[in-house]
N, C-alpha and C positions, 0 to 999 in steps of 0.2 A: 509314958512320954506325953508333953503336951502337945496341944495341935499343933501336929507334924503336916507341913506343907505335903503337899499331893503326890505321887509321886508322877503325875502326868498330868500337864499342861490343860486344866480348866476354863470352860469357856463359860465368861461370866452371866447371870441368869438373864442379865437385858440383852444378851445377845445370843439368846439360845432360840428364838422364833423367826431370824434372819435364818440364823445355821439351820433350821428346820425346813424353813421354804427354802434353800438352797437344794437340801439333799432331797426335797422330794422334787425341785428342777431335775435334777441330776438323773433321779430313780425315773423320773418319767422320761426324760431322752432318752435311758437304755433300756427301757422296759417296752412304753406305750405310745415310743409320736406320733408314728405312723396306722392311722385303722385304717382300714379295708374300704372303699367307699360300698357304702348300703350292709355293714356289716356295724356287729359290735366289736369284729377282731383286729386285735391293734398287734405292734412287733414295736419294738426302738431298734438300737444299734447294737444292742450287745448280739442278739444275730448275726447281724449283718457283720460286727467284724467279727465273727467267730468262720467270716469264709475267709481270709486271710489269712495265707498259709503264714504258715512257721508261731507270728506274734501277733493276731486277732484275739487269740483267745486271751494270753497274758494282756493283752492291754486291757479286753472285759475285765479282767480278772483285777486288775488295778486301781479302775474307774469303779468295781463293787468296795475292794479293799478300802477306798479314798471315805463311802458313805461309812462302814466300819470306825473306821481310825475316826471319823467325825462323831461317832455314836458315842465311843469311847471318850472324847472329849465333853461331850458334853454328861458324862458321868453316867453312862449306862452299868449296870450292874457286867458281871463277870459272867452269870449263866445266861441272861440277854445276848450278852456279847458273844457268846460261845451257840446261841444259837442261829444269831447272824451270818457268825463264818462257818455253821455246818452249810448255812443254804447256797454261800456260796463253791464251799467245798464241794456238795453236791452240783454245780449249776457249773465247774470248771471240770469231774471227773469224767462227767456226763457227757460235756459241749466239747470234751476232749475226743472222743467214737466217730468216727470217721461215719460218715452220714448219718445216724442214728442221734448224734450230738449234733448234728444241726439243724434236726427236727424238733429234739430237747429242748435245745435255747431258744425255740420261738412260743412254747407251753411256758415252760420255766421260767419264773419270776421272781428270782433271787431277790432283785434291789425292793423292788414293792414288796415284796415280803419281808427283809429286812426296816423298810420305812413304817411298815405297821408296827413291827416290833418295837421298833425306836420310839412310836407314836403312845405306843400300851404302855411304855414303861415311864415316858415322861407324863401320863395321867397319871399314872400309880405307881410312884416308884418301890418298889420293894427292898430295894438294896440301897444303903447310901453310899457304898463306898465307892472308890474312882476305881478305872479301871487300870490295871496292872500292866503298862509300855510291852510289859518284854513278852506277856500272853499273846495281845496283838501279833509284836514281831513274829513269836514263835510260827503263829498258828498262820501267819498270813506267807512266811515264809517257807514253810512246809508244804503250804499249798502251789506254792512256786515250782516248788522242788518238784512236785508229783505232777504239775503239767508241765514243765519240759520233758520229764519222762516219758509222758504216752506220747508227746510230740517229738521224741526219738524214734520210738517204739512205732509210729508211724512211718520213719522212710523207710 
C-alpha cells in the first residue's frame, strides 16, 4: 500500500516543542511543584490527590494517561509507549495500597519518568512508526479497570 495516512492523529513537527513544554508543565505540577523549604524534596499533586477517597487516584491516573496519549501523538514508538504506561501501571497499582500507596506516590515519578522517556526518544528515535489508538485505549483502559478494583477491594 502507499503512504497510508496514520492511523492516529499526528502532531505536526513545528508543533511538537509547544506539546513538549506542555507535558513537562504538566509532568512537573504532578510530580515536583512543591519542595520542601531547605530541602531538595519536592511532591506535586499526583500525591496529594491520591488522598481522595474513592477518584484521587483515577484522576492521577488520567492527568498521567493525558502526557501518554500526547507521547503517542507525537509518534512515540510502541515499546516507548509501552514503557510509559508500565510506569504508570506501576505508580496506580502501588498508589492504589491503602497507606503504603501514599508513601509510594510521593518517591514515585511516573510522569517525569515518562517525560524522559518521551524526551530520549525524540533525540533518537528508534522507531518511525505512529503509535497504534487502540494499544493506548487497551492498556490505559485496563489500567482503569484494575483501580477501581482495589478501590472496591478497599471498602
Amino acid at each position: 500500500m502507499p503512504d497510508s495516512p496514520p492511523r492516529f492523529p499526528m502532531i505536526e513537527p513545528d508543533a511538537k516543542a509547544p506539546t513538549l513544554k506542555r507535558l513537562r508543565q504538566l509532568s512537573r505540577l504532578l510530580d515536583n511543584v512543591i519542595t520542601i523549604p531547605g530541602t531538595k524534596i519536592g511532591f506535586g499533586l499526583d500525591p496529594i490527590l491520591g488522598f481522595i477517597p474513592i477518584g484521587g487516584d483515577f484522576l492521577g491516573i488520567m492527568f498521567s494517561s493525558y502526557i501518554i496519549l500526547e507521547a503517542a501523538r507525537l509518534g512515540v514508538s510502541r515499546a516507548t509507549l509501552g514503557k510509559m504506561v508500565l510506569n504508570v501501571i506501576i505508580d496506580g497499582l502501588v498508589g492504589a495500597v491503602p497507606v503504603l500507596g501514599d508513601f509510594f506516590d510521593f518517591a514515585w515519578r511516573a510522569n517525569t519518568n515518562n517525560i524522559k522517556l518521551l524526551e530520549e526518544y525524540l533525540k533518537f528515535p528508534s522507531e518511525q512508526k505512529s503509535a497504534d489508538r487502540w494499544f493506548i485505549f487497551a492498556v490505559t483502559g485496563f489500567k482503569w479497570i484494575v483501580n477501581c478494583h482495589c478501590h472496591l477491594q478497599q471498602r
